[in-house]
C-alpha positions as semicolon CSV with decimal commas, in nm:
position;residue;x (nm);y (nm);z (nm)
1;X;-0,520;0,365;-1,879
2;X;-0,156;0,389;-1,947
3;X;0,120;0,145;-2,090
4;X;0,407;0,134;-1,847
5;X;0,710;-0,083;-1,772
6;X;0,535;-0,340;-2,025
7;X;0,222;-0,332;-1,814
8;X;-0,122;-0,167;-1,905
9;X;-0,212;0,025;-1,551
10;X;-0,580;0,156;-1,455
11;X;-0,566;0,472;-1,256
12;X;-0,795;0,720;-1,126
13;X;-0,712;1,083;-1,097
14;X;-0,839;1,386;-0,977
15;X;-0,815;1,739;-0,855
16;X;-0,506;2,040;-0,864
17;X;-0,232;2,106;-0,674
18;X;0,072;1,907;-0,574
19;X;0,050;1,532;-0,633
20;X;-0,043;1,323;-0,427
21;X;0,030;0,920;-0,510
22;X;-0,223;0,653;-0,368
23;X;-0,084;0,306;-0,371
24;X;-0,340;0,015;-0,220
25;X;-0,245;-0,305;-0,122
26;X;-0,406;-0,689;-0,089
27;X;-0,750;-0,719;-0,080
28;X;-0,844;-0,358;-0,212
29;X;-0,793;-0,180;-0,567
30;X;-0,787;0,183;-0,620
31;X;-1,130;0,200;-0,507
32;X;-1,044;0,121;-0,138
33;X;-0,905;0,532;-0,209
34;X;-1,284;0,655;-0,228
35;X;-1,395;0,834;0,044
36;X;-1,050;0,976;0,061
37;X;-1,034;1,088;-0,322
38;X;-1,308;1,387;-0,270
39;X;-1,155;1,562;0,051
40;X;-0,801;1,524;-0,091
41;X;-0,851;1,668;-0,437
42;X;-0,981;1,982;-0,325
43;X;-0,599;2,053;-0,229
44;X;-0,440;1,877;-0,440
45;X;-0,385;1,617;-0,770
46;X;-0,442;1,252;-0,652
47;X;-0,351;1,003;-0,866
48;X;-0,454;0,622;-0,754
49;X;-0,347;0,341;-0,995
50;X;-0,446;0,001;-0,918
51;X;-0,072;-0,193;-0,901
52;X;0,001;-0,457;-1,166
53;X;-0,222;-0,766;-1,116
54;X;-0,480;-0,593;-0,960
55;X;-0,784;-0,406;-1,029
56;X;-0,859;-0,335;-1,417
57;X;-0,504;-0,321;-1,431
58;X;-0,296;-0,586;-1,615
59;X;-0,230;-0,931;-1,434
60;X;0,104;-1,044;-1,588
61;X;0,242;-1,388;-1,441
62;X;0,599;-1,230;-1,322
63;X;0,725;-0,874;-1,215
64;X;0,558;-0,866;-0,892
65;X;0,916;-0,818;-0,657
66;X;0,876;-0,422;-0,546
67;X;1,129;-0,255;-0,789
68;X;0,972;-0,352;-1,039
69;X;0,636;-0,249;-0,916
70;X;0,750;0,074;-0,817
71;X;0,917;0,106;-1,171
72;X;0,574;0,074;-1,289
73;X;0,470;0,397;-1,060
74;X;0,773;0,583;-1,197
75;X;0,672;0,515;-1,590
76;X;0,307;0,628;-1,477
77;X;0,454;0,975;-1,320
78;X;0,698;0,997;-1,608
79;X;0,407;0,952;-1,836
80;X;0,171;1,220;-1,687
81;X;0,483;1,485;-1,648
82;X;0,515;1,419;-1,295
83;X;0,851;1,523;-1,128
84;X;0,754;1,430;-0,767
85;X;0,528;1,321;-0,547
86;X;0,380;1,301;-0,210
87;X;0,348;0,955;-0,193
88;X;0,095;0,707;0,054
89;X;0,130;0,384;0,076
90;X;-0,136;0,108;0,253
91;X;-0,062;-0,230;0,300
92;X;0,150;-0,398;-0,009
93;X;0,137;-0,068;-0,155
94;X;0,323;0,059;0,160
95;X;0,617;-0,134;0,030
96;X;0,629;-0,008;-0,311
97;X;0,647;0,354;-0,139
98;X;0,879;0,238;0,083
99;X;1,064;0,156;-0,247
100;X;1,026;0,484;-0,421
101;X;1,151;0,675;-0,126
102;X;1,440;0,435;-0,013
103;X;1,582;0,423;-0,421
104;X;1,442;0,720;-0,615
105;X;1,461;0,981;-0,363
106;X;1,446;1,270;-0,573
107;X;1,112;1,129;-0,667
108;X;0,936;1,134;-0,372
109;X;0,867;1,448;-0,118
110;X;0,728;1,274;0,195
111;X;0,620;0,932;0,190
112;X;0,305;0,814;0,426
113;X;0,307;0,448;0,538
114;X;-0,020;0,299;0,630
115;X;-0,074;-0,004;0,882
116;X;0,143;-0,248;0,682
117;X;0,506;-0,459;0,824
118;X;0,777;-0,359;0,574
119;X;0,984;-0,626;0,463
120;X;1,357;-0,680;0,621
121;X;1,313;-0,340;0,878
122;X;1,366;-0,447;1,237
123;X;1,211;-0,576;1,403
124;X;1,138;-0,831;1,115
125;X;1,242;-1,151;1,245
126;X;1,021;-1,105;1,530
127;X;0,766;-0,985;1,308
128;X;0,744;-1,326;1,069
129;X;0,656;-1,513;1,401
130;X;0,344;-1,319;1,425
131;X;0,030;-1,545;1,387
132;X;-0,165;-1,276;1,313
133;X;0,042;-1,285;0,964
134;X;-0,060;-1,665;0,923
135;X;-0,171;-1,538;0,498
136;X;0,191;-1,457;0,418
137;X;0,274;-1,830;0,440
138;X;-0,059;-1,950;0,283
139;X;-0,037;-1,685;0,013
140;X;0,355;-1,831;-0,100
141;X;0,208;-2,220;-0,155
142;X;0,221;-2,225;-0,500
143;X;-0,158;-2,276;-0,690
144;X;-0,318;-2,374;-0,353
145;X;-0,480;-2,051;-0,247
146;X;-0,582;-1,927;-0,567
147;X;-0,812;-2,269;-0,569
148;X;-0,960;-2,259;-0,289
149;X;-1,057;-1,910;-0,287
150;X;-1,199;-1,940;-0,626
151;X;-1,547;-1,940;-0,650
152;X;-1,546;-1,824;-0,275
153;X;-1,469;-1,508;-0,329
154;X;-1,703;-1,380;-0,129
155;X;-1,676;-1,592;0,178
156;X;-1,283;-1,582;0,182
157;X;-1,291;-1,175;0,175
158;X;-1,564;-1,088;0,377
159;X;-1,386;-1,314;0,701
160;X;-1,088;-1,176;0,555
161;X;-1,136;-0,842;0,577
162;X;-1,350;-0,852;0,883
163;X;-1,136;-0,989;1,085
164;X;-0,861;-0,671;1,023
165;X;-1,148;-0,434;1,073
166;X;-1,340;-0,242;1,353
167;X;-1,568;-0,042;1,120
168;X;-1,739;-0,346;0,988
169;X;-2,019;-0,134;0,844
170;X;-1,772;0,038;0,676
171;X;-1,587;-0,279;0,518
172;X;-1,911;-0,452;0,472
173;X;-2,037;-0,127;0,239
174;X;-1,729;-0,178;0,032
175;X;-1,706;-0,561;0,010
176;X;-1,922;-0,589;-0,354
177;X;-1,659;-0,374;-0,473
178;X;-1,391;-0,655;-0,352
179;X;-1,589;-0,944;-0,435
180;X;-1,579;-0,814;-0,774
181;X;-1,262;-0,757;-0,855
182;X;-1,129;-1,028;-0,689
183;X;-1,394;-1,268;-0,944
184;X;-1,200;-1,187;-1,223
185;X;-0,961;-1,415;-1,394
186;X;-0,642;-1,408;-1,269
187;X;-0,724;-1,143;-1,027
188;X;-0,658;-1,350;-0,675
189;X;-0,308;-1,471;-0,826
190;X;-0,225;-1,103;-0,988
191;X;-0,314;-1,031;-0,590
192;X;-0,092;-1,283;-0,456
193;X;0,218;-1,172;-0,659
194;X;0,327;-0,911;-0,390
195;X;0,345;-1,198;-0,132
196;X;0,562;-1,406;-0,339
197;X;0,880;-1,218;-0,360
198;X;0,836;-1,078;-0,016
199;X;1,115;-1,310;0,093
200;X;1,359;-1,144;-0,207
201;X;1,215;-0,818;-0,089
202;X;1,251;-0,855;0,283
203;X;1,650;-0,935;0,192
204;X;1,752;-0,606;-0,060
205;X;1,569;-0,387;0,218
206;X;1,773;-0,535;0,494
207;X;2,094;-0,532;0,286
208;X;2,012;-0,114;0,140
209;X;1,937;-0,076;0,571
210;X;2,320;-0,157;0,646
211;X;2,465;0,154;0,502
212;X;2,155;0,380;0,446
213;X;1,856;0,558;0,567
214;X;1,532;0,763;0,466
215;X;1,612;1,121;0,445
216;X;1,292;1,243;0,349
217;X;1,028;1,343;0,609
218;X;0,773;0,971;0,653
219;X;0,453;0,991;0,860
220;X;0,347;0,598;0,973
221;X;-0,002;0,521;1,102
222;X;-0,083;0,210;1,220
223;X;-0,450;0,133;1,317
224;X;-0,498;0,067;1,713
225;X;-0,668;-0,280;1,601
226;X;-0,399;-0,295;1,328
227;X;-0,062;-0,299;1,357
228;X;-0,066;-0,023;1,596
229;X;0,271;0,115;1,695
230;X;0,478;-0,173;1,491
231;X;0,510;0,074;1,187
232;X;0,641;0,322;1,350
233;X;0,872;0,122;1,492
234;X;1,034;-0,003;1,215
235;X;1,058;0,311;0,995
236;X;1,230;0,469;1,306
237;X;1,459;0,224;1,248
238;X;1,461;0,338;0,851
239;X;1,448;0,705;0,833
240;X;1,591;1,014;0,986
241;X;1,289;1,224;0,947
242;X;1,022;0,984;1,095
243;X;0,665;1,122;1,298
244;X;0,342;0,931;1,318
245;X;0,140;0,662;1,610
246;X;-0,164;0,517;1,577
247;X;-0,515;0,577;1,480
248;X;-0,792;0,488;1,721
249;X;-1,062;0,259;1,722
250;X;-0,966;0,170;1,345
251;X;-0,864;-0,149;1,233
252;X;-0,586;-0,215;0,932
253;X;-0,823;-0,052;0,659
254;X;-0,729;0,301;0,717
255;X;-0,876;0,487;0,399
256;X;-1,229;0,250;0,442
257;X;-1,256;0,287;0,863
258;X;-1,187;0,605;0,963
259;X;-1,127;0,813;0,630
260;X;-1,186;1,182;0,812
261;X;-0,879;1,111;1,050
262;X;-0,649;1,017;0,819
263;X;-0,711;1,269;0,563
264;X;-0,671;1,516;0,851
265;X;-0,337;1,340;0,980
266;X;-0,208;1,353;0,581
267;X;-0,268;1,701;0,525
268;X;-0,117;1,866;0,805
269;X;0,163;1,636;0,742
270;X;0,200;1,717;0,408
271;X;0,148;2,146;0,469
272;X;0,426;2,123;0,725
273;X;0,756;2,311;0,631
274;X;1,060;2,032;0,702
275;X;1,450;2,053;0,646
276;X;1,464;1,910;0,303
């Protein structure tokens, strides 16, 4: 546990070697980070925190817009003598990396974005018309969600995450895990924080976008049942320094689904010699 940013944060770490920053998103906790943990920390120092609201980590009722999340991350690495990291991002958490590269450069050596739609990167507009992102709307009605997914915590994540999956033996293996984090108090609106600023978010990305870019090397992965090439896409649109495509036969729960492939993708991204 650590005290950061006025926050208490949960985090699991393991391993030597360069650092290497997990950051989950809705729906999962550090744990989704499992199977990947083992083969990473052979290699290298993984630190996974769950983000504020979620996991054993702190549910407080504001501070959920991304700089302030990933001011929370910064505090963490500042606290463990961190200088940088090779940060990966999933889902929400995918923003909040997107954050640390795109405002604390310095901080971040290559940034991995997993299956998520960043927030005010083209194609964006088109993007909010998507149906299959029907839960960004539900999630921002204030109160509603949070009671009817109460006491149905298991039947709202299991169709939930079932219907963004391929593996579902693999999902299905994880989804106590879920269910019971998710039971907590305060745990599905500490969850739904993240989708209530995404509006605020979606703006101060498009607005840094007009006169910047990523310099840092970014590798995006996008599951083929996912949102395939879509990532890529966009942070083509955001970086200078931008490789990745999509994952086959996975759905969007890249670290549960099809953890071998990814880890594979991530290292030799991350042992590659690049221009910065």
């Amino acid at each position: 546990m650590a005290i950061v940013n006025g926050v208490r944060l949960h985090y699991l770490q393991a391993g030597k070697g360069p650092v290497v920053l997990l950051l989950h998103g809705w729906a999962n906790t550090s744990y989704a980070w499992h199977h990947v943990i083992p083969m990473l920390s052979s290699r290298y120092t993984v630190i996974a925190p769950d983000l504020r609201g979620m996991g054993d980590s702190s549910r407080p009722l504001t501070g959920y817009d991304r700089e302030t999340v990933a001011r929370d991350m910064l505090e963490l690495l500042d606290q463990l003598g961190v200088k940088n990291a090779l940060v990966v991002g999933h889902d929400l958490g995918a923003h909040v990396g997107f954050e640390l590269a795109a405002r604390h450069p310095g901080r971040v050596t290559k940034l991995v974005m997993l299956d998520c739609v960043v927030p005010g990167i083209p194609p964006w507009d088109q993007l909010t018309k998507d149906s299959r992102l029907w839960h960004w709307s539900f999630y921002n009605v204030p109160d509603l969600p949070e009671a009817l997914i109460q006491g149905k915590e298991r039947t709202y994540f299991s169709w939930f995450i079932r219907n963004f999956a391929v593996n579902i033996e693999a999902v299905d293996a994880d989804m106590d895990a879920v269910v019971k984090a998710y039971s907590e108090p305060g745990a599905v609106r500490g969850g739904l924080g993240m989708f209530r600023t995404i509006a605020a978010d979606a703006k101060r990305n498009a607005t840094w976008l007009e006169s910047n870019k990523l310099e840092l090397p970014v590798l995006a992965l996008g599951g083929s049942m996912g949102v395939g090439p879509i990532l890529l896409q966009q942070m083509e649109a955001a970086g200078k320094q931008v490789r990745g495509g999509v994952i086959q036969n996975c759905g969007h729960w890249l670290a549960t689904e099809c953890p071998q492939t990814l880890v594979e993708q991530m290292t030799k991204f991350f042992s590659e010699e690049t221009s910065r």
